[in-house]
TORROTOR-902128 format. One record per atom (N, C-alpha, C): residue number from 1; residue in one letter; atom name; x, y, z. Coordinates in steps of 0.2 Angstrom, whole numbers, plus 5000, padded with zeros to 4 digits. Atoms other than C-alpha are relative to their C-alpha. Last residue first. Layout:
PT  drendren  kenu  guti     u     v     w
PT       NUM     A    CA     X     Y     Z
...
END
This chain:
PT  drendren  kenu  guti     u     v     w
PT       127     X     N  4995  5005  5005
PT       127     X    CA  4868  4906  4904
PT       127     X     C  5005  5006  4997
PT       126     X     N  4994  4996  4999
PT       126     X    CA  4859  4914  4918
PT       126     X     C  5003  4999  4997
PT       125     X     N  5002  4993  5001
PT       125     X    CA  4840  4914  4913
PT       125     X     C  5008  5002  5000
PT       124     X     N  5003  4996  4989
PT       124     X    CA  4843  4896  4912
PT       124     X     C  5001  5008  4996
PT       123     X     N  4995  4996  4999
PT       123     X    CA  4850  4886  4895
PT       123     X     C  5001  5003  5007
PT       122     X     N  4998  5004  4996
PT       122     X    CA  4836  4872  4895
PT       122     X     C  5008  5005  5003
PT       121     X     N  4996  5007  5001
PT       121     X    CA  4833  4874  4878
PT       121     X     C  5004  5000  5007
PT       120     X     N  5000  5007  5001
PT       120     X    CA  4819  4882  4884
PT       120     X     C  5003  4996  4997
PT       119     X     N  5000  5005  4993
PT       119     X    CA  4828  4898  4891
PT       119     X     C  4998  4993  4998
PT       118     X     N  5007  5001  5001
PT       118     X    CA  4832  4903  4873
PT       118     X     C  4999  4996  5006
PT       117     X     N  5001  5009  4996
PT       117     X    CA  4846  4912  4874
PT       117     X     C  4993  5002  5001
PT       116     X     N  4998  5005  5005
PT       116     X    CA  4850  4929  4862
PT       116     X     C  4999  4993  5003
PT       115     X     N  5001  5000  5006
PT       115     X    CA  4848  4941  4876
PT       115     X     C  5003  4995  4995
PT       114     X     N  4995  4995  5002
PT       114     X    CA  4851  4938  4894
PT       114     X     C  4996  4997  4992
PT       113     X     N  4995  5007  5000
PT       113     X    CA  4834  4934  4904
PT       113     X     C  5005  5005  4994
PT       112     X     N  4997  4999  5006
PT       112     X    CA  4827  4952  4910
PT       112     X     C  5005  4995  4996
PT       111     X     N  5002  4994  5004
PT       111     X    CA  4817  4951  4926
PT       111     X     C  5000  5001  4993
PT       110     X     N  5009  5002  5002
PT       110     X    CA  4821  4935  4931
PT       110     X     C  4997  5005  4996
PT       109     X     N  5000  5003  5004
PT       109     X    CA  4842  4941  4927
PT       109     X     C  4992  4998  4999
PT       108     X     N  4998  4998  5006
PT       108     X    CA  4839  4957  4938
PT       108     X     C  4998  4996  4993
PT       107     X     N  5005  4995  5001
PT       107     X    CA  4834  4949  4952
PT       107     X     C  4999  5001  4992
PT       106     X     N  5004  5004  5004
PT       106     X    CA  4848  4936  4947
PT       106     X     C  4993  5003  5000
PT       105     X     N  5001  5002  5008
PT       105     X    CA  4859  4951  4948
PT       105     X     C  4996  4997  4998
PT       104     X     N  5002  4993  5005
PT       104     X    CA  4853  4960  4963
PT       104     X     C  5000  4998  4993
PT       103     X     N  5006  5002  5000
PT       103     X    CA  4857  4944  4974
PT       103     X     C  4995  5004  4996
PT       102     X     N  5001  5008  5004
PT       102     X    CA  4873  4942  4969
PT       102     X     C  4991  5001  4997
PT       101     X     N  5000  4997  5008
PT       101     X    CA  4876  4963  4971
PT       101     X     C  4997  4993  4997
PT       100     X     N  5007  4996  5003
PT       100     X    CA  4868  4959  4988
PT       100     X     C  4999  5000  4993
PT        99     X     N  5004  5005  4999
PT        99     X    CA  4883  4944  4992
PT        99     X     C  4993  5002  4997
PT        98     X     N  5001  5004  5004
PT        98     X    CA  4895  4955  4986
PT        98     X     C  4993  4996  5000
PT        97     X     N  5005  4999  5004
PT        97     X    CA  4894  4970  4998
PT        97     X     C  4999  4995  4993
PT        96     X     N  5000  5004  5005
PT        96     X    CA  4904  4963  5011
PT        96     X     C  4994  5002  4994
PT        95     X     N  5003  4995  5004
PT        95     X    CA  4905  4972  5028
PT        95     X     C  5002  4997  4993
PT        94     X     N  4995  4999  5006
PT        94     X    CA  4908  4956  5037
PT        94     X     C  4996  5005  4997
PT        93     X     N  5001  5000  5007
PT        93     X    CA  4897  4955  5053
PT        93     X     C  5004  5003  4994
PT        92     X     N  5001  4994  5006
PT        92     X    CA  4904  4953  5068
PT        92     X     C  4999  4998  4997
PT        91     X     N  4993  5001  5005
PT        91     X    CA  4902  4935  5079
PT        91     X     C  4997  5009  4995
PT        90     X     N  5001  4995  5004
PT        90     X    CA  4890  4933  5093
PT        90     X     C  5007  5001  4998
PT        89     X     N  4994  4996  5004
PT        89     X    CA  4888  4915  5098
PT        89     X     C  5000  5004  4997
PT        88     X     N  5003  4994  5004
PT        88     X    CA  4872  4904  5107
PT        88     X     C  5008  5004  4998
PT        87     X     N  4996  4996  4998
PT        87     X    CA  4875  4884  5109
PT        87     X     C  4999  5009  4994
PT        86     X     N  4997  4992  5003
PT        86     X    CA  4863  4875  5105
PT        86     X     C  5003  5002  5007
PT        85     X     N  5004  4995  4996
PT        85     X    CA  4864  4856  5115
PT        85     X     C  5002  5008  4995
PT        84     X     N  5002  4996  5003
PT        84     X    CA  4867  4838  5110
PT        84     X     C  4998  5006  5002
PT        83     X     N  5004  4998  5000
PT        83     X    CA  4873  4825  5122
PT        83     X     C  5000  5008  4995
PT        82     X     N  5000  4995  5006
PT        82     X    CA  4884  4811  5121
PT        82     X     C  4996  5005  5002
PT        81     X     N  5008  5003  5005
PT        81     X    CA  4881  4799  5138
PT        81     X     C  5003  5007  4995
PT        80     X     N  5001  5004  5002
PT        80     X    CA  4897  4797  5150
PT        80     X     C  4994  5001  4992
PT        79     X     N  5000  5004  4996
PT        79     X    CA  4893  4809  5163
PT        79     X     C  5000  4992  4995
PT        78     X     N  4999  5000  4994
PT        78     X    CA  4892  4822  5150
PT        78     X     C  4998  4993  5003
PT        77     X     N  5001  5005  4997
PT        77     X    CA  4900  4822  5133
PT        77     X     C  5000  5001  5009
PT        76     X     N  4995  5003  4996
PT        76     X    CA  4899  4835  5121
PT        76     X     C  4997  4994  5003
PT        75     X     N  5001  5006  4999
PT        75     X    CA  4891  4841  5105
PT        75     X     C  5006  4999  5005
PT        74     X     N  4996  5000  4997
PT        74     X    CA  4886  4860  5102
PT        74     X     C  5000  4991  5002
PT        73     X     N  5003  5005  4998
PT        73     X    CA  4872  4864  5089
PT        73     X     C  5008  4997  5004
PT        72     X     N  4998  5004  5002
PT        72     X    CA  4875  4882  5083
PT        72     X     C  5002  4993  5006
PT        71     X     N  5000  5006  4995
PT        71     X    CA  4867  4897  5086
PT        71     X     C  5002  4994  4999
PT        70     X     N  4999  5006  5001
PT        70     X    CA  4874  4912  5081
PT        70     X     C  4999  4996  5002
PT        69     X     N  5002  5008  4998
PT        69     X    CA  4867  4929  5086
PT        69     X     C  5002  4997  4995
PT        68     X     N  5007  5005  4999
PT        68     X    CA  4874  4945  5077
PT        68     X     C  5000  4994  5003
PT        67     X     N  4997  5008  4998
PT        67     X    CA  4887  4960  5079
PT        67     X     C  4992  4994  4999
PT        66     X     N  5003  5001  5002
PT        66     X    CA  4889  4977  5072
PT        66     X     C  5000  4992  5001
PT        65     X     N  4998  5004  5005
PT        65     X    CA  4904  4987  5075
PT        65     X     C  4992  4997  5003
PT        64     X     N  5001  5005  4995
PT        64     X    CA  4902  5003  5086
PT        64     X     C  5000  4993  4994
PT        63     X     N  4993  5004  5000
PT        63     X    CA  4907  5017  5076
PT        63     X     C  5000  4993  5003
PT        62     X     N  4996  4997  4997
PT        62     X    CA  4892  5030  5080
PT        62     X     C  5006  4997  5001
PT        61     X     N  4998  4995  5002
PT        61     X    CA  4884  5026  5064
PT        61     X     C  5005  5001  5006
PT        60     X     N  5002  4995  4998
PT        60     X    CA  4887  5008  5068
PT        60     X     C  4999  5005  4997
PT        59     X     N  5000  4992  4993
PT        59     X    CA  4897  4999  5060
PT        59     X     C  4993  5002  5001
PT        58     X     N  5006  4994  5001
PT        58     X    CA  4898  4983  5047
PT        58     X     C  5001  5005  5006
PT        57     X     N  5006  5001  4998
PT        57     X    CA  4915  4975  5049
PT        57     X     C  4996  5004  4999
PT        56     X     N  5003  4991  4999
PT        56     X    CA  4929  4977  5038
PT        56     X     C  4996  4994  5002
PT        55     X     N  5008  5003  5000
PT        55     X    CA  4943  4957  5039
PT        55     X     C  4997  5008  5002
PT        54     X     N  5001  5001  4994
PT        54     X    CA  4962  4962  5038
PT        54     X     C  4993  4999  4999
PT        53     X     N  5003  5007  4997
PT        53     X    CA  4970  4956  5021
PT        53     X     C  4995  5002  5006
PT        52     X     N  4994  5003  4996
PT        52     X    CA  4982  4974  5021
PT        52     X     C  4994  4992  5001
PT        51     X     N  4993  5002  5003
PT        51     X    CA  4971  4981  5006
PT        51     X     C  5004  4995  5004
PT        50     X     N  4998  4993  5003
PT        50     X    CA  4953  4980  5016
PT        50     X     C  5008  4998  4995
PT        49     X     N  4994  4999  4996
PT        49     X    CA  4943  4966  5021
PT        49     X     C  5003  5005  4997
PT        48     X     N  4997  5005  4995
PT        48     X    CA  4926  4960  5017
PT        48     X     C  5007  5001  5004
PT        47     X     N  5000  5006  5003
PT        47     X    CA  4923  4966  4999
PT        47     X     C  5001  4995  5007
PT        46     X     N  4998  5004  5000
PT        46     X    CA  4916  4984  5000
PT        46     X     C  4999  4994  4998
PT        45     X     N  4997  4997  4995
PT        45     X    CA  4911  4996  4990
PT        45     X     C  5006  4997  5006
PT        44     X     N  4997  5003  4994
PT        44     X    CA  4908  4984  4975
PT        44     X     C  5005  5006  5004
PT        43     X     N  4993  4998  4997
PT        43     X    CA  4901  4993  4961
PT        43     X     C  4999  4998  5008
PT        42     X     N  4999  4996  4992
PT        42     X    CA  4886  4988  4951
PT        42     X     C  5005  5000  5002
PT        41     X     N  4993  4997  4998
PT        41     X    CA  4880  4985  4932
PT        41     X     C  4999  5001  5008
PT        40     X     N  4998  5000  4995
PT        40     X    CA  4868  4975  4922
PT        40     X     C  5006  5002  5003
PT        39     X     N  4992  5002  5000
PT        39     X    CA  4865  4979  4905
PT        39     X     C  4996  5003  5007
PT        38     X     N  4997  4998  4995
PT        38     X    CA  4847  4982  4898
PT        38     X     C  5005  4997  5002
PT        37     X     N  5002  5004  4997
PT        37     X    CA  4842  4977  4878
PT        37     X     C  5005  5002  5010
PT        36     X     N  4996  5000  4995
PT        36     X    CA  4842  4988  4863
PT        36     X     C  4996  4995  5007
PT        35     X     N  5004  4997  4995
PT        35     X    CA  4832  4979  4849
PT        35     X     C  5004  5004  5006
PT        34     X     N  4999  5001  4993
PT        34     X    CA  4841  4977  4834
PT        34     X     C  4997  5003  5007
PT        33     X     N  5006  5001  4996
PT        33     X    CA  4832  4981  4819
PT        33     X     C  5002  4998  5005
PT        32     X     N  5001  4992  4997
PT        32     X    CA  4847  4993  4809
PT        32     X     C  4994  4997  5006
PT        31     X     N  5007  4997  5004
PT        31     X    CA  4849  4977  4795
PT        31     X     C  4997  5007  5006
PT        30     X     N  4999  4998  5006
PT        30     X    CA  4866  4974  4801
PT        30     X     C  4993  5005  4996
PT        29     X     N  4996  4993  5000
PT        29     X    CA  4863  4973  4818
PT        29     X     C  5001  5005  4993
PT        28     X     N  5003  4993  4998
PT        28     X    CA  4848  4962  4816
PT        28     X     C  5002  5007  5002
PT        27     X     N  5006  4998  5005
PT        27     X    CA  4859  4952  4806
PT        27     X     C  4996  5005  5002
PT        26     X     N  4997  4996  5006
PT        26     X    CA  4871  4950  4820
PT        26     X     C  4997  5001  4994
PT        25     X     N  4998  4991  4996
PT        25     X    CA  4857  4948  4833
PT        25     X     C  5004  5003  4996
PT        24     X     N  5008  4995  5000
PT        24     X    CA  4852  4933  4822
PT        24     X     C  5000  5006  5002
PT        23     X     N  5003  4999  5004
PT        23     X    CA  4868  4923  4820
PT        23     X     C  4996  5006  4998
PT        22     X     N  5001  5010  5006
PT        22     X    CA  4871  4922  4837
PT        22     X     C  4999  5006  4994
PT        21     X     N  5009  5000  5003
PT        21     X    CA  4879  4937  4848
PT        21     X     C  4998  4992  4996
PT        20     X     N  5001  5000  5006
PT        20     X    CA  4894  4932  4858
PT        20     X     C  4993  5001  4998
PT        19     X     N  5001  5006  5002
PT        19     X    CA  4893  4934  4877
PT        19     X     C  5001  5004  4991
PT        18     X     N  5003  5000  5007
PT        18     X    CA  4902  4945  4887
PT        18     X     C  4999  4995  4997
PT        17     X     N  5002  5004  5002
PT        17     X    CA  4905  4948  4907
PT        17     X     C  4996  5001  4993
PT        16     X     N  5005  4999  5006
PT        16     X    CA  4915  4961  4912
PT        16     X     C  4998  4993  4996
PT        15     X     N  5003  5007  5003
PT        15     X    CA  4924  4959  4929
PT        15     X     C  4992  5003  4995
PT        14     X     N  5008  5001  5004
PT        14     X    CA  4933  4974  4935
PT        14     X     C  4999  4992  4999
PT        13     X     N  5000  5007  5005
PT        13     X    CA  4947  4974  4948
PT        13     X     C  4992  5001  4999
PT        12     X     N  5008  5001  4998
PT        12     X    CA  4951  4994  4956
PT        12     X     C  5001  4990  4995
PT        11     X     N  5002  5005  5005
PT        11     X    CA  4970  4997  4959
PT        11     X     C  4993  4996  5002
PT        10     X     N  5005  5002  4994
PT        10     X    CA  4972  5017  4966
PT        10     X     C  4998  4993  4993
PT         9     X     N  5002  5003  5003
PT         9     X    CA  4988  5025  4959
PT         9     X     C  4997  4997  5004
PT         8     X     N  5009  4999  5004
PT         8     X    CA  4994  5039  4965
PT         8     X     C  4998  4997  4997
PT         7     X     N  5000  4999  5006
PT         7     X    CA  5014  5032  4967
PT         7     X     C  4992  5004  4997
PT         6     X     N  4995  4996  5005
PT         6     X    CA  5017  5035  4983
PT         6     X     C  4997  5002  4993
PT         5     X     N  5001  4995  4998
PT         5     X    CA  5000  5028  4989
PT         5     X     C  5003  5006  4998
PT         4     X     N  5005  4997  5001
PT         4     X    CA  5002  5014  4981
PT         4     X     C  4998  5007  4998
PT         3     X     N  4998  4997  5008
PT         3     X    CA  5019  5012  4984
PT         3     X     C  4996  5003  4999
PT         2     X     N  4996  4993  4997
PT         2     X    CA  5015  5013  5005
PT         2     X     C  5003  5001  4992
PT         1     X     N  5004  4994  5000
PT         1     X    CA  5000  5000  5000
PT         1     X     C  5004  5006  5000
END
């Protein structure tokens, strides 16, 4: 980060997902009938942890971090016999903004399957 910083240089990672037209969309290009059709876009503020690897947690506005119940099924042994019992656990929350963007895309994709796929050959909305 200490070149980084140096140098003015701020390194972002895209991902641009592109399909080949078929056939028919390039014709409809040619001949001027192409349909315009919606593009999905969003920007990852955060990812989970910052430059140096360390883990971001969600905040507060007053800066307090952001914690939730976890219950999870705890297995020891009393007085000889197994026994099964929740166990309660609070753990921060990863500031992570991927998971919404996931969950915005396939929104998106029911809404607007990608162009040129024919969901019933079985392709999916997501292909």
């Amino acid at each position: 980060e200490t070149f980084v910083v140096d140098a003015n240089v701020n390194i972002l990672t895209t991902l641009l997902f592109l399909k080949r037209k078929t056939e028919q969309e390039v014709r409809n290009y040619w001949m001027g009938t192409e349909k315009p059709y919606p593009v999905f876009m969003a920007v990852a503020e955060k990812v989970g942890f910052d430059r140096r690897g360390n883990e971001l947690y969600k905040r507060e506005p007053n800066g307090d971090i952001i914690v939730e119940t976890e219950v999870v099924m705890e297995r020891l042994r009393i007085r000889g016999k197994e026994v099964t019992r929740p166990l309660k656990r609070s753990k921060p929350v990863i500031d992570n903004d991927l998971p919404v963007i996931a969950e915005k895309y396939w929104e998106f994709r029911a809404k607007h399957p990608v162009p040129g796929v024919d969901v019933r050959e079985g392709a999916g909305a997501g292909a």
